[in-house]
C-alpha positions in Angstrom: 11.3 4.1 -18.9 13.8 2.5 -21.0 12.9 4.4 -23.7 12.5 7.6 -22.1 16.3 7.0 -21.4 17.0 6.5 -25.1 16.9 9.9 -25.0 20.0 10.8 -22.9 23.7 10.6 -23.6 24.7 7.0 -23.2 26.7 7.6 -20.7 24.6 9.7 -18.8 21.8 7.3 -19.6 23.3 4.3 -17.9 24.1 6.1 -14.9 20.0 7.4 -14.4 19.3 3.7 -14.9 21.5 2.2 -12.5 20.2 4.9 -9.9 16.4 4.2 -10.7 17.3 0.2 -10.6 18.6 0.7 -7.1 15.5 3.0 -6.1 13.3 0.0 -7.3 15.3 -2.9 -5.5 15.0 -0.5 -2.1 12.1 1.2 -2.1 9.4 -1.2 0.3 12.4 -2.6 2.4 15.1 0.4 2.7 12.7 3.5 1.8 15.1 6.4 3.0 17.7 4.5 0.5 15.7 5.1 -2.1 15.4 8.2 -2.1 18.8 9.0 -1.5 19.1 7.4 -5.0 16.1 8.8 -6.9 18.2 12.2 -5.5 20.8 11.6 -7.9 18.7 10.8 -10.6 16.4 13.5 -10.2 20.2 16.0 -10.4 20.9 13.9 -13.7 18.0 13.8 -15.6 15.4 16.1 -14.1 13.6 16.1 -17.4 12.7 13.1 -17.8 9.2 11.6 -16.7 10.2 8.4 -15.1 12.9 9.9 -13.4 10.1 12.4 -12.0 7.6 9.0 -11.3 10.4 7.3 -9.8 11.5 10.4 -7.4 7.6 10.8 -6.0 7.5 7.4 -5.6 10.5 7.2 -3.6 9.9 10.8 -1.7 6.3 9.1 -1.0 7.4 6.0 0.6 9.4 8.4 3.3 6.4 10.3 4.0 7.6 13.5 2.4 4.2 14.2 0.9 4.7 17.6 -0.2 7.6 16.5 -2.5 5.9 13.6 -3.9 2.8 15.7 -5.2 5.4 18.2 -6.7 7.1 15.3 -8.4 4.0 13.3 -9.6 2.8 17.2 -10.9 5.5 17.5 -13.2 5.3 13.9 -14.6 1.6 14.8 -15.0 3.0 17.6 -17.0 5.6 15.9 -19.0 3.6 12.7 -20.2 -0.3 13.9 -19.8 -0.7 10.9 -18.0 -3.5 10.7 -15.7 -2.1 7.2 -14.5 -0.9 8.8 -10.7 -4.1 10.6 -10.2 -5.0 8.2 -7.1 -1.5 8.7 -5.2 -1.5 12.3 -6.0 -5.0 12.2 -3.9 -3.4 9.8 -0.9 -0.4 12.5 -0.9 -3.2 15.3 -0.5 -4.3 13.1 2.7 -1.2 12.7 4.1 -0.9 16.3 4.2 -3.9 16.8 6.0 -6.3 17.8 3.1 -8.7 14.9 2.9 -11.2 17.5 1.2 -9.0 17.8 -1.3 -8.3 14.5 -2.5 -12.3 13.9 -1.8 -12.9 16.2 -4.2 -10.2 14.3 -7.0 -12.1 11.8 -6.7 -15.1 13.5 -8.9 -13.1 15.4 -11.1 -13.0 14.3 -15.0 -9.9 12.5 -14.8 -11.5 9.8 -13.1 -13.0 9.2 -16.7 -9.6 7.9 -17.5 -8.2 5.7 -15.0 -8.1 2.0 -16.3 -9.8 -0.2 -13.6 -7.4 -0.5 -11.8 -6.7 3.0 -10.4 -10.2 3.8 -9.8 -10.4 1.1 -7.5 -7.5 2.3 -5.8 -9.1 6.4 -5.9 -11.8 4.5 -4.4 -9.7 3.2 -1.8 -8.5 7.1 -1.1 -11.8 8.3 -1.3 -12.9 6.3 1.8 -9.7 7.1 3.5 -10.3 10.9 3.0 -13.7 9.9 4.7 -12.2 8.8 7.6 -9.5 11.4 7.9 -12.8 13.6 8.2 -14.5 11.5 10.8 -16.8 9.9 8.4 -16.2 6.6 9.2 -20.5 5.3 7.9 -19.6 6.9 4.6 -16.0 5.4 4.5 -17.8 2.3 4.1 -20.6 2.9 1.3 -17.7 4.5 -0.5 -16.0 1.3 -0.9 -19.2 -0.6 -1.8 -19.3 -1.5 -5.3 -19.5 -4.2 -8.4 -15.6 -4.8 -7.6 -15.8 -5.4 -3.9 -19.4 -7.4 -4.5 -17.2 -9.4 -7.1 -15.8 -13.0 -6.8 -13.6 -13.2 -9.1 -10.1 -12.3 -7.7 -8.1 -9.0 -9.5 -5.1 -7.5 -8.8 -6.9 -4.9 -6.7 -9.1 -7.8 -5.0 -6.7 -7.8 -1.9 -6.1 -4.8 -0.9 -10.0 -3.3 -1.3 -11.2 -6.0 0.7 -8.8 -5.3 3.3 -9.5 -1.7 3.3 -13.7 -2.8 3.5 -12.6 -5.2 6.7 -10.7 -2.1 8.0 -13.4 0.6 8.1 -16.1 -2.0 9.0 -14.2 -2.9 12.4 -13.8 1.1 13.1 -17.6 1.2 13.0 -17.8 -1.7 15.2 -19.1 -4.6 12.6 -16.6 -7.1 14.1 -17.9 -10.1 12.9 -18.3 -8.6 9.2 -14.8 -7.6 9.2 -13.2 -10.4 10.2 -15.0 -12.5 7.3 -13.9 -9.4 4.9 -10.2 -9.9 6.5 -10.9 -14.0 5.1 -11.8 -12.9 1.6 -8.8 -10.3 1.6 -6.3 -12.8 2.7 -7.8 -15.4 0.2 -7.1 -12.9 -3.1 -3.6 -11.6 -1.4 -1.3 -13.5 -3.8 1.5 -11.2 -3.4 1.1 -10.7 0.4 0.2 -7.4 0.1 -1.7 -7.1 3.0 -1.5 -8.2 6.4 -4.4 -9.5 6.7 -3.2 -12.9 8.6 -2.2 -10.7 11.4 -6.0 -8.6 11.6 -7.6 -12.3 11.7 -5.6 -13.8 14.4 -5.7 -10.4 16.5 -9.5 -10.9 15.9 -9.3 -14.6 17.1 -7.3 -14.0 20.0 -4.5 -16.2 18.5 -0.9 -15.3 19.8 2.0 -16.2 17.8 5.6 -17.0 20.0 9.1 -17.0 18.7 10.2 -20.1 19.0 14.0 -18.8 19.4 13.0 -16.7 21.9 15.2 -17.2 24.9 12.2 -17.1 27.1 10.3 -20.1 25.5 13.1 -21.9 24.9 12.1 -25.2 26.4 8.9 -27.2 24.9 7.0 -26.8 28.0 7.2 -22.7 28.5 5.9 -23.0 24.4 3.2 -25.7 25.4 2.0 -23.5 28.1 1.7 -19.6 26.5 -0.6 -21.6 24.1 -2.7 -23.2 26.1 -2.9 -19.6 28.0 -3.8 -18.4 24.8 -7.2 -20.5 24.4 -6.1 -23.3 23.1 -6.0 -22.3 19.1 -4.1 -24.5 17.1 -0.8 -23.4 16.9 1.7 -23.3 13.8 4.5 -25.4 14.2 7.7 -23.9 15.6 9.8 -24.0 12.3 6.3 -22.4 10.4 5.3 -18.8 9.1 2.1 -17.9 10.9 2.3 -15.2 7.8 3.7 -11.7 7.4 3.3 -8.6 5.5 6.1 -8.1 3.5 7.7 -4.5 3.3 3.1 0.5 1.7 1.5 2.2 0.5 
């Protein structure tokens, strides 16, 4: 990106980069911040790649789908890159064309994603399947020598979560909930929210401790034994929480 940026006026370079600094800093907590300022740095510096990456990314995380694809298109354009090929499929979902980003799925430039991004078309792939009521083949789709794998990857979190997902939609409870484990075990950067899928699945309730309600030690005592007597986190602990999407 930096270099990309080289190519500007100084001036008008520093100004894109503050902009796409601020759409980074905001983009999983304040979305709609975001992409007020990938806006301005679209006006500035409409020709340059990042600034297009950067402005998709930002329309994506506020669900305007159409403008995303348009803006990952022309970075496609710019660089040749094939790098977005997998978000530019999810975009196609969310605007109600699973077919379409089915069929991006077998289409050459799947030759060319790193490992990384075709896990992630993967990911889409079974998606798209459910978006078309095919929940059976959502999950062979993400069967494979990555999800069969041990060994924790980037990736490892988030395609075992999306395995626990689809197997509880087609009723394979118990599965799931030991997929759900194995996500929340390779979810290093609390991608997921996985914690939360187990304890719905164990029937553990979490209280506020703060809460008004629960205030005194007895009110707490008694919600968890109502709740079947789980072990409970203590009242100063994080039962864990998914931090700010895709």
């Amino acid at each position: 990106m930096r270099q990309e940026l080289l190519g500007l006026p100084k001036t008008l370079a520093e100004d894109v980069a503050k902009n796409l600094v601020m759409v980074g800093r905001l983009l999983d907590e304040e979305p709609e911040q975001a992409y007020a300022y990938s806006r301005i740095a679209l006006r500035l510096a409409s020709r340059v790649p990042a600034v297009r990456e950067a402005a998709g990314f930002a329309s994506y995380g506020t669900g305007k789908y159409a403008e995303a694809l348009a803006e990952f298109r022309a970075a496609r354009r710019m660089t040749g890159s094939v790098h977005l090929w997998p978000v530019m499929a999810d975009c196609e979902r969310g605007m109600g064309r699973p077919e379409r980003a089915l069929a991006m799925a077998g289409e050459p430039e799947m030759r060319k994603l790193d490992k990384a991004a075709q896990v992630e078309m993967r990911i889409v792939a079974s998606g798209a399947r459910r978006d078309m009521g095919q929940a059976d083949a959502a999950v062979v789709t993400l069967q494979s020598a990555e999800l069969a794998s041990n060994a924790v990857q980037p990736w490892s979190a988030r395609l075992r979560y999306a395995y626990a997902d689809v197997l509880l939609e087609v009723g394979r409870a118990d599965e799931a909930r030991d997929w759900f484990a194995k996500a929340l075990e390779a979810d290093q950067g609390g991608v997921t929210d996985a914690s939360d899928r187990l304890a719905e699945l164990d029937g553990v309730e979490f209280l506020d401790a703060l809460d008004d309600d629960a205030e005194d030690s007895g009110a707490v005592g008694d919600a968890r034994e109502e709740a079947g007597r789980t072990p409970a986190f203590d009242e100063g602990g994080d039962p864990g929480e998914e931090p700010g999407e895709q």
